[in-house]
MDAnalysis code that builds the backbone (N, CA, C; Angstrom):
import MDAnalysis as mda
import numpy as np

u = mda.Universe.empty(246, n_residues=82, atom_resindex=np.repeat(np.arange(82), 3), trajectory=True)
u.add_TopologyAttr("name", ["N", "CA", "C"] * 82)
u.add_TopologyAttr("resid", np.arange(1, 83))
u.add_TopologyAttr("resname", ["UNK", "UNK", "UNK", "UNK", "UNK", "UNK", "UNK", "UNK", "UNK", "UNK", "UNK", "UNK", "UNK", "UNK", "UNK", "UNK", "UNK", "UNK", "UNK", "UNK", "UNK", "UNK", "UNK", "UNK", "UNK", "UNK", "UNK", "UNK", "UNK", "UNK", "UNK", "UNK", "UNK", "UNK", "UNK", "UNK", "UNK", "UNK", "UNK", "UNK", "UNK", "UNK", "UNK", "UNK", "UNK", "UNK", "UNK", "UNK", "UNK", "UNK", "UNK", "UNK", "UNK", "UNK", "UNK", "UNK", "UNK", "UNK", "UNK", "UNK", "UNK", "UNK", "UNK", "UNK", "UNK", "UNK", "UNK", "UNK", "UNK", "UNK", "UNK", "UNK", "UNK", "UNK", "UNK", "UNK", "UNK", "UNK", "UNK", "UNK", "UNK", "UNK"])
u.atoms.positions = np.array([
    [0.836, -1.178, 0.000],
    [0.000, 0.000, 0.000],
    [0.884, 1.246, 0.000],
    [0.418, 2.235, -0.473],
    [0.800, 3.546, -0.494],
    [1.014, 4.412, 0.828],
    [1.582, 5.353, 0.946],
    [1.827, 6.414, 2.292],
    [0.393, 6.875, 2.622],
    [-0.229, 7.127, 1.306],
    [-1.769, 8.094, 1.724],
    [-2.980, 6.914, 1.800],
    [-2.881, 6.036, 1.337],
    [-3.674, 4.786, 2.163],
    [-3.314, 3.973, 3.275],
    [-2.150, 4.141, 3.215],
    [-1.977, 3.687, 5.311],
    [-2.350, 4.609, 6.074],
    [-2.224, 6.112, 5.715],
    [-2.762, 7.070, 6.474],
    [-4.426, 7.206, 6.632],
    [-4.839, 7.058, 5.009],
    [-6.217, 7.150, 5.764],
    [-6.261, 5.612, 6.592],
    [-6.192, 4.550, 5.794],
    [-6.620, 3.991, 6.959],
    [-6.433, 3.107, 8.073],
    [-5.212, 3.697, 8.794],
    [-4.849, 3.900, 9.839],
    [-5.935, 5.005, 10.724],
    [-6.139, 6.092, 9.993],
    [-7.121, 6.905, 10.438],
    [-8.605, 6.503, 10.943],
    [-8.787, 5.877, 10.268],
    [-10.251, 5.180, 10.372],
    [-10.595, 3.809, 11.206],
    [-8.412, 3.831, 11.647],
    [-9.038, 2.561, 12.607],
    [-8.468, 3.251, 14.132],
    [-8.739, 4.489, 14.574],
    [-8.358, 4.805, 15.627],
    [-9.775, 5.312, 15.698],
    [-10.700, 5.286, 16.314],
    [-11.625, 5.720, 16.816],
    [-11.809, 6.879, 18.293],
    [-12.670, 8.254, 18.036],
    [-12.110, 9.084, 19.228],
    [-13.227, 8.741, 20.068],
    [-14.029, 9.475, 20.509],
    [-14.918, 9.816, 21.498],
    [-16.044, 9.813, 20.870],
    [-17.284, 9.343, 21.432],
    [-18.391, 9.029, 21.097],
    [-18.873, 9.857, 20.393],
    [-19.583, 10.120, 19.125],
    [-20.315, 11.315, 18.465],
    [-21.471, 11.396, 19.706],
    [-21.968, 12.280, 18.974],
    [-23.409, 12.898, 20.000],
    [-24.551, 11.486, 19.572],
    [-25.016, 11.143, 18.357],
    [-25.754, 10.328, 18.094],
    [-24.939, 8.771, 19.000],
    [-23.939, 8.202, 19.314],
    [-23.378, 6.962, 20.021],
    [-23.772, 7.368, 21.382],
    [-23.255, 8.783, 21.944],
    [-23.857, 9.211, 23.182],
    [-25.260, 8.975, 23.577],
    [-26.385, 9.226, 22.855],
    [-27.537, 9.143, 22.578],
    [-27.945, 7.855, 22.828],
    [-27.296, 6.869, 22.350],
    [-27.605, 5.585, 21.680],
    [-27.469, 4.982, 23.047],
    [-26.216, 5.510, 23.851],
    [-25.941, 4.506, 25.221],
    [-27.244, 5.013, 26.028],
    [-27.817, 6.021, 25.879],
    [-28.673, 6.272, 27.679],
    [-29.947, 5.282, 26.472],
    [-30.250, 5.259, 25.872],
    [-31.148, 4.436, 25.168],
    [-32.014, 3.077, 25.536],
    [-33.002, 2.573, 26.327],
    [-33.498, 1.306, 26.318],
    [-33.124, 0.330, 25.562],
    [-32.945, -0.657, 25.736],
    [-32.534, -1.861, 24.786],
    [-33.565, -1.604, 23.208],
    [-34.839, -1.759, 23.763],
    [-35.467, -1.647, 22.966],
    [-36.058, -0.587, 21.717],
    [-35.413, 0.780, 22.540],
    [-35.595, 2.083, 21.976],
    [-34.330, 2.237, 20.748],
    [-33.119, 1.730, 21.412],
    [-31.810, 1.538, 20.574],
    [-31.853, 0.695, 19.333],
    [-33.209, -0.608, 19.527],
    [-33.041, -1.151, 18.534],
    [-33.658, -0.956, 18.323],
    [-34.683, 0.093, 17.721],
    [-35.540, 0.263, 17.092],
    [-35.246, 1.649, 16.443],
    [-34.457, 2.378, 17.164],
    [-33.183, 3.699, 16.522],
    [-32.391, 3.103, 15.323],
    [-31.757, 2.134, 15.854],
    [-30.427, 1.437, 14.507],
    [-31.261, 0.912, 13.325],
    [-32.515, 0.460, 13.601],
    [-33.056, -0.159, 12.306],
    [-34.158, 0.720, 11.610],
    [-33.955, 1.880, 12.155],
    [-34.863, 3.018, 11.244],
    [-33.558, 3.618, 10.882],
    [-32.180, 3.392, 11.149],
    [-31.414, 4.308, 10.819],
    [-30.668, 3.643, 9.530],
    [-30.587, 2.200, 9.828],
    [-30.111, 1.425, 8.269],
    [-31.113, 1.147, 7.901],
    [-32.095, 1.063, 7.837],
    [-33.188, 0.045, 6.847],
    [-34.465, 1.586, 6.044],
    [-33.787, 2.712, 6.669],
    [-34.781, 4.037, 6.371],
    [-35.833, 3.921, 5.424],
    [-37.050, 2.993, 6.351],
    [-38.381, 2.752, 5.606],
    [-38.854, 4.371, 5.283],
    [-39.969, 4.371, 4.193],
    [-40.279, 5.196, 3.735],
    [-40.530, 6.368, 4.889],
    [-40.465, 7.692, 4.817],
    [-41.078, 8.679, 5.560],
    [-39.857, 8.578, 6.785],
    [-39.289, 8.090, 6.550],
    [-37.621, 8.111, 7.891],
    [-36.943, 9.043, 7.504],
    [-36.346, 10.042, 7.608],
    [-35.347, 10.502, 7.257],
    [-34.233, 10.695, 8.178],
    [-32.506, 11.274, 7.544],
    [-31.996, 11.665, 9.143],
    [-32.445, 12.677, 9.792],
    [-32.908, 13.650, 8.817],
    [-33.303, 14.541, 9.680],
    [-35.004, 14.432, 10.401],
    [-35.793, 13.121, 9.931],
    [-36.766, 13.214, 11.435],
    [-35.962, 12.432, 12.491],
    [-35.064, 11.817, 12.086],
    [-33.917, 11.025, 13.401],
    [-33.126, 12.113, 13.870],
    [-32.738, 13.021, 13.595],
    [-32.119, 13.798, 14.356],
    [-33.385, 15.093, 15.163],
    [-34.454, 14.953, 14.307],
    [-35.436, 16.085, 15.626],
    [-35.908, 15.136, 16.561],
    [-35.966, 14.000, 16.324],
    [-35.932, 12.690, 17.375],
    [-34.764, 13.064, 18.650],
    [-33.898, 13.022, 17.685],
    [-32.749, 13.025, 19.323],
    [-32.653, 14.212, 19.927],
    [-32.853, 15.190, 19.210],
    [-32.926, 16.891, 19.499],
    [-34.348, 17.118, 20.694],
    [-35.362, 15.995, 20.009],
    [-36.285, 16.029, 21.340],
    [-36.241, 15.392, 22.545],
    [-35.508, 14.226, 22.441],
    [-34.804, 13.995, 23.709],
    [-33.563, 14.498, 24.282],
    [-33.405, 15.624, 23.623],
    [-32.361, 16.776, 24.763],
    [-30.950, 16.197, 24.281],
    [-30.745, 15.614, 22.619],
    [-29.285, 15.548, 22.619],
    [-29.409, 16.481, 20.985],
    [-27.936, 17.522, 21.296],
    [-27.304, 18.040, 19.954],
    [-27.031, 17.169, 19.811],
    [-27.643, 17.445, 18.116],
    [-27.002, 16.138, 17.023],
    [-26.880, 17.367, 15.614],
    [-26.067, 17.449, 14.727],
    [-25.818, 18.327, 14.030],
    [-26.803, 17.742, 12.938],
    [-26.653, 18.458, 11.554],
    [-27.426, 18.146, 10.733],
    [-27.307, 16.826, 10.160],
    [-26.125, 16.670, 9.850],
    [-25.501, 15.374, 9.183],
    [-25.079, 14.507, 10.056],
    [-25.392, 14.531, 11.485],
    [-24.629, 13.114, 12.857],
    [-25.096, 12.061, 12.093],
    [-26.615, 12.113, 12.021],
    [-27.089, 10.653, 11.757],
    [-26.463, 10.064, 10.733],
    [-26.262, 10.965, 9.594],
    [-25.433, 9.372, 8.508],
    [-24.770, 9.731, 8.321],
    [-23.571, 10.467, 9.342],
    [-21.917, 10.358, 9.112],
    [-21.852, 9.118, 10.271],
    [-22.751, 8.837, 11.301],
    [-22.873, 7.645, 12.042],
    [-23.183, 6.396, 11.436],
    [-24.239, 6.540, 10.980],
    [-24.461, 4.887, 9.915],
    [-23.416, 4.956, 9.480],
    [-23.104, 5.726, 8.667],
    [-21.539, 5.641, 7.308],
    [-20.422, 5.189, 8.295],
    [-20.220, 5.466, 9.370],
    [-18.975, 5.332, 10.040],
    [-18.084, 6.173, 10.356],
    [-18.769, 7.407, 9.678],
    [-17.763, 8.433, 9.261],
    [-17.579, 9.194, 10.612],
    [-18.082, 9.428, 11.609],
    [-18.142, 10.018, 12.778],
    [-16.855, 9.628, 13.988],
    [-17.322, 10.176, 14.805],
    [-15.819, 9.970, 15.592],
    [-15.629, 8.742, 16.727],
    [-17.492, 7.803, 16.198],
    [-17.591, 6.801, 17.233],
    [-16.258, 5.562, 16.327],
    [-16.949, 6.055, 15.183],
    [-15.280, 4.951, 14.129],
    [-15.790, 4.245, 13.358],
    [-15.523, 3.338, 12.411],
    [-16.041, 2.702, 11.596],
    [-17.100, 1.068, 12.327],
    [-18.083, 0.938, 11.820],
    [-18.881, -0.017, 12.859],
    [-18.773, -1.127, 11.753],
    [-18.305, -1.341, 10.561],
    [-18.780, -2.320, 9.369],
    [-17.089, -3.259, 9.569],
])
């Protein structure tokens, strides 16, 4: 491999501190969590991130515009989940 693909991903396998949406996810019921993750990958019709993020915004967590699917994607700072 190359210098700039060990870097990214090396990058992508150090994971920092929980995004706001992983934060979210821990105070979560078993059952509330799984029913969060599978509206968040399976986004049946009328789901969007952004009714998942006025979701978490109504339970009292900042979540920016884009948390929710830089989180599915992995892209967030909880780290890659795939």
């Amino acid at each position: 491999m190359g210098r700039i693909t060990d870097a990214v991903t090396a990058e992508r396998q150090r994971p920092g501190p929980k995004c706001n949406v992983g934060l979210a996810l821990d105070t979560m019921s078993a059952t509330d969590r799984t029913e969060f993750l599978e509206l968040l990958e399976q986004a049946p019709a009328g789901v969007t991130f952004a009714s998942l993020r006025r979701f978490l915004r109504s339970e009292g967590f900042f979540v920016g515009d884009y948390a929710c699917q830089r989180h599915k994607e992995g892209e967030c700072s909880c780290g890659p989940r795939r």
